[in-house]
C-alpha positions as CSV (number, residue, x, y, z in Angstrom):
1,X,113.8,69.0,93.2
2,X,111.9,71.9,94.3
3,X,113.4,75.3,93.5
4,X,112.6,78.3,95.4
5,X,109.7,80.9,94.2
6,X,109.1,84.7,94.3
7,X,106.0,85.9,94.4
8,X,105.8,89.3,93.7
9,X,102.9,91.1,91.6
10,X,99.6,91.2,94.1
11,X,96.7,91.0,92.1
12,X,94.5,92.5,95.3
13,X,97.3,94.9,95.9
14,X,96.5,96.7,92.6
15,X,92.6,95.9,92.4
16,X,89.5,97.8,93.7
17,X,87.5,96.2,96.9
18,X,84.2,95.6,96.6
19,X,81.6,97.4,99.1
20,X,81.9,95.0,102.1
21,X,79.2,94.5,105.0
22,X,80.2,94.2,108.7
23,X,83.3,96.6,108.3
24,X,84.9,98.0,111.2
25,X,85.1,102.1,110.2
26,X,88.7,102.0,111.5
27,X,89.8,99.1,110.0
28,X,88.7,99.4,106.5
29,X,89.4,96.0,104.0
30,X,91.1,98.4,101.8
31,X,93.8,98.0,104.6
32,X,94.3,94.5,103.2
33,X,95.6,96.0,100.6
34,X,99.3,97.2,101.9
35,X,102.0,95.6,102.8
36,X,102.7,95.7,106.5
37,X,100.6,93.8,108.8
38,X,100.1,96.7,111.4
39,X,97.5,97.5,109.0
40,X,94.4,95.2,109.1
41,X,90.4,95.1,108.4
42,X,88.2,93.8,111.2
43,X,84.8,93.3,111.2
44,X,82.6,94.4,114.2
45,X,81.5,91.4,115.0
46,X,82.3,87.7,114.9
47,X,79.3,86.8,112.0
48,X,77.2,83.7,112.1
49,X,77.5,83.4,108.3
50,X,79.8,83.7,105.4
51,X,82.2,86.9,105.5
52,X,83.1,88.1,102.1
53,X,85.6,90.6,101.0
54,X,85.8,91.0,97.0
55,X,88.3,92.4,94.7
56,X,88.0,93.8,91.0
57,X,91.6,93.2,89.6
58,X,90.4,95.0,86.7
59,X,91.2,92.0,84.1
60,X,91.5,88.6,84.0
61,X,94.8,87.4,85.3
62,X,96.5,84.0,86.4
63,X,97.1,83.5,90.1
64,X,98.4,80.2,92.2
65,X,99.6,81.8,94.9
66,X,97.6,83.1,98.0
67,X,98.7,84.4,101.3
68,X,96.5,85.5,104.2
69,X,98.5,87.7,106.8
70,X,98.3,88.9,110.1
71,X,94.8,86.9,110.9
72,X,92.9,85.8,114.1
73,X,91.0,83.1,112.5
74,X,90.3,80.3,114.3
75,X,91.5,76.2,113.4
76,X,87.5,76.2,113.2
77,X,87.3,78.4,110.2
78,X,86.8,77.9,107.1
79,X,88.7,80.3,104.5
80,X,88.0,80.1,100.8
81,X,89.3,82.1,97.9
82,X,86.5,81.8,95.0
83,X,87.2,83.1,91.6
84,X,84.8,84.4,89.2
85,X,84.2,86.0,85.4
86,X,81.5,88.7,87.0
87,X,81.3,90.3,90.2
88,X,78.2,88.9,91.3
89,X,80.2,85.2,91.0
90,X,77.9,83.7,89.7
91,X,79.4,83.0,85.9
92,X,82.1,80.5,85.5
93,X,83.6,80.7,89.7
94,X,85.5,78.1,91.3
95,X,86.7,77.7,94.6
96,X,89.8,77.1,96.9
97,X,89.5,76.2,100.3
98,X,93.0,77.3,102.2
99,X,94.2,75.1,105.3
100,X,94.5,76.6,108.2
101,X,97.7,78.4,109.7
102,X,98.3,80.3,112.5
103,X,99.0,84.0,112.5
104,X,100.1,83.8,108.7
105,X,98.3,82.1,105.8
106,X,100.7,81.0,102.7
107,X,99.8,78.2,99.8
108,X,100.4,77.3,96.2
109,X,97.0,76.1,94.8
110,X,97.1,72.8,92.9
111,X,95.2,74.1,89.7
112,X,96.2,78.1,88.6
113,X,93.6,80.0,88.5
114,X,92.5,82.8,86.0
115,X,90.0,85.2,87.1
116,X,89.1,88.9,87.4
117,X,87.1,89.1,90.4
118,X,88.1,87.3,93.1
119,X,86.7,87.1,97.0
120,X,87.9,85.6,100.4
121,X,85.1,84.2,102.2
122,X,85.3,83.2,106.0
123,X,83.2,81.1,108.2
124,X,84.2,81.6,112.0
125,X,81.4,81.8,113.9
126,X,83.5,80.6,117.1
127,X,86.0,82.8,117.3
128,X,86.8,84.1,120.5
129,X,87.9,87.6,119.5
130,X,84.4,88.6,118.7
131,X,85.4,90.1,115.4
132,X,87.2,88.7,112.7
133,X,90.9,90.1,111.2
134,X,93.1,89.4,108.3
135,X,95.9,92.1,107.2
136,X,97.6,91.9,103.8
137,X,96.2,89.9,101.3
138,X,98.0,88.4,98.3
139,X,96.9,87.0,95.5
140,X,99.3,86.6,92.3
141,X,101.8,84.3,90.8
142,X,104.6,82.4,92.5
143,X,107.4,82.2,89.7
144,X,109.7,78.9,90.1
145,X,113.6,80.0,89.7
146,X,116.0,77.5,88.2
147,X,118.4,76.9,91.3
148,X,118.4,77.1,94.8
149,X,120.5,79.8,96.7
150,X,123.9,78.4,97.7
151,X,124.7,76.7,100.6
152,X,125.6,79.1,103.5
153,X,124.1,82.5,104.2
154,X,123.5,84.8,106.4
155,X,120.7,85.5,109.0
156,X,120.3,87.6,111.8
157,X,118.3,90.5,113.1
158,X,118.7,94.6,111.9
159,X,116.6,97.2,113.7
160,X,115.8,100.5,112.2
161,X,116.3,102.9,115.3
162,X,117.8,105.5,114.8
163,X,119.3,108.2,117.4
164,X,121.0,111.3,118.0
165,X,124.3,111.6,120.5
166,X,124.3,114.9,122.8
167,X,127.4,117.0,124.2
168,X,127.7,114.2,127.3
169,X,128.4,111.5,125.0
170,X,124.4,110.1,125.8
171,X,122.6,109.0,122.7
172,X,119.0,108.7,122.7
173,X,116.2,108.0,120.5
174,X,114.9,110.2,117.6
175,X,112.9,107.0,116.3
176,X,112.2,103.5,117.5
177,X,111.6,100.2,115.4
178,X,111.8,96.7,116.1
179,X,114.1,94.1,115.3
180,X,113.0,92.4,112.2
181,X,114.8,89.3,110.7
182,X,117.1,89.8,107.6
183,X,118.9,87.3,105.5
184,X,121.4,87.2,102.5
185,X,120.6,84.8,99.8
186,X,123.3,83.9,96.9
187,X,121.8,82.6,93.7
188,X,124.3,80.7,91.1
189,X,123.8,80.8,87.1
190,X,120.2,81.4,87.0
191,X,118.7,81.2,83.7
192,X,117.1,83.8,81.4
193,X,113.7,82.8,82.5
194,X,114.6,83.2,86.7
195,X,116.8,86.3,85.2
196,X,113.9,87.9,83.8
197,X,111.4,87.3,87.4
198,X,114.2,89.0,88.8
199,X,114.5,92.3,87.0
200,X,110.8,92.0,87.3
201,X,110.6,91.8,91.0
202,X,113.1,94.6,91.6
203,X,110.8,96.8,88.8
204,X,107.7,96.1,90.7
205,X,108.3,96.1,94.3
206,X,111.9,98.0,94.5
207,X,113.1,98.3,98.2
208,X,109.3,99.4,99.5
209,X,106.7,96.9,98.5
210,X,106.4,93.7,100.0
211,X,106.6,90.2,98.4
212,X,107.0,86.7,99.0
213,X,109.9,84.1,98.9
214,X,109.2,80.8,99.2
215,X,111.6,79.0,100.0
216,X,110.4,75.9,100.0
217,X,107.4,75.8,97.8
218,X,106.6,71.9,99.1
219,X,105.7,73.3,102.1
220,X,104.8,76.8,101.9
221,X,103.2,77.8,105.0
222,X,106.4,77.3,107.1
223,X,108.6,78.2,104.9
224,X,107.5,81.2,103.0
225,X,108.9,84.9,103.9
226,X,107.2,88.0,103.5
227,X,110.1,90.5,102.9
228,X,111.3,94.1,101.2
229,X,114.6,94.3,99.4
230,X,117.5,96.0,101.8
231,X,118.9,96.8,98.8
232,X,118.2,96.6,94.7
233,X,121.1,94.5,93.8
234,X,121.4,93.8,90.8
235,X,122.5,90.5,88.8
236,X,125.8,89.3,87.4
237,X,126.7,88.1,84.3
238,X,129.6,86.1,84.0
239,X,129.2,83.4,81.6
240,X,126.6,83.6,78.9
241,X,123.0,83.5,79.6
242,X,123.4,82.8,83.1
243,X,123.4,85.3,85.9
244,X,124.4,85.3,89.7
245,X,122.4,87.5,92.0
246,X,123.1,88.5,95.8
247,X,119.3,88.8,97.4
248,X,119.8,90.8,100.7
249,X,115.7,91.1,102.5
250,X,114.1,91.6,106.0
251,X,111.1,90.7,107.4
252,X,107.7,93.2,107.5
253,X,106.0,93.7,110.5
């Protein structure tokens, strides 16, 4: 049985970019570095060779979970994540080609990988944009819990706007937002191990970093969600060495 999966410490969140050629001034790759996918690099053109943006996590560390975001690649292009011991990639690199997804990349590789520097190289010479995108990138570990949430939960929309009411009764807007989908997820006697992801996911990312849950990790790309906490709930223990925990996320734009 597949059992869902939190991904939640980005690797390229936390690193240094590399210099990078073919940068759009206003769209800087270090934009692939937060969260929400309003913010993107671009380069200024569409390339007719390999487009590299590299990342210095500072130390070696295990990854097996990638997600591209917020792209206009083509089905044409090809995408690879290479790995390497020295930022010239030249000692010890291997590669990972990614299959294509519309809009937003998500997969689990087959092998982990455990590497310091790490680039995303794209090949899309045919894109009809003339320039190619991506907005956040992440590159970390997707941690397995022990059960699947229960049966039954909610889903729906929340928007954020928020408005004032004057003397007539009228309210208007002070600040606009979008609707953004939100769900409430129930997990049932998780383990130590799932436990301890847990408390590790609400130290790292709290209610205002982004990470993934995968839902289904057999099929990532369409069922993956890139969320924030609505609130920092934490777990119950009721019996021994097993805790329940009440997950309430929306969606990032």
């Amino acid at each position: 049985m597949a059992y869902p999966r939190i991904a939640y410490k980005n690797y390229w969140r936390d690193g240094t970019i590399i210099a990078l050629d073919d940068e759009h001034p206003q769209y800087p790759a270090e934009d692939t570095q937060q969260d929400s996918r309003q913010f993107v690099w671009r380069s200024v053109d569409a390339p007719t060779a390999a487009t590299a943006i590299d990342c210095d996590f500072g130390a070696a560390y295990e990854y097996d979970f990638i997600a591209l975001l917020g792209h206009n690649l083509t089905a044409g292009a090809t995408i690879e994540v290479i790995g390497a011991d020295d930022d010239a990639f030249s000692v010890n690199d291997v590669t990972d080609t990614l299959t294509y997804r519309g809009n937003d990349i998500f997969e689990i590789l087959g092998t982990a990988r455990t590497k310091r520097y790490v680039r995303l190289s794209i090949v899309d010479t045919g894109n009809p944009s003339g320039y190619l995108q991506v907005g956040p990138i992440f590159v970390g570990k997707a941690r397995a819990l022990n059960r699947k949430n229960i049966p039954g939960h909610a889903r729906g929309y929340v928007n954020p706007t928020e408005t004032e009411e004057v003397p007539a009764g009228v309210e208007f807007k002070t600040r606009a937002g979008a609707s953004r989908e939100a769900r409430e997820l129930t997990f049932l006697t998780l383990n130590e191990i799932s436990a301890g992801y847990i408390r590790s996911l609400l130290e790292e990312c709290a209610s205002h970093q982004a990470f993934a849950f995968i839902l289904d990790p057999t099929a990532p790309g369409n069922n993956t969600l890139w969320v924030v906490l609505t609130n920092q709930a934490l777990m119950d223990s009721n019996v021994y060495q097993h805790w329940d925990w009440a997950a309430a996320i929306k969606e990032v734009l």
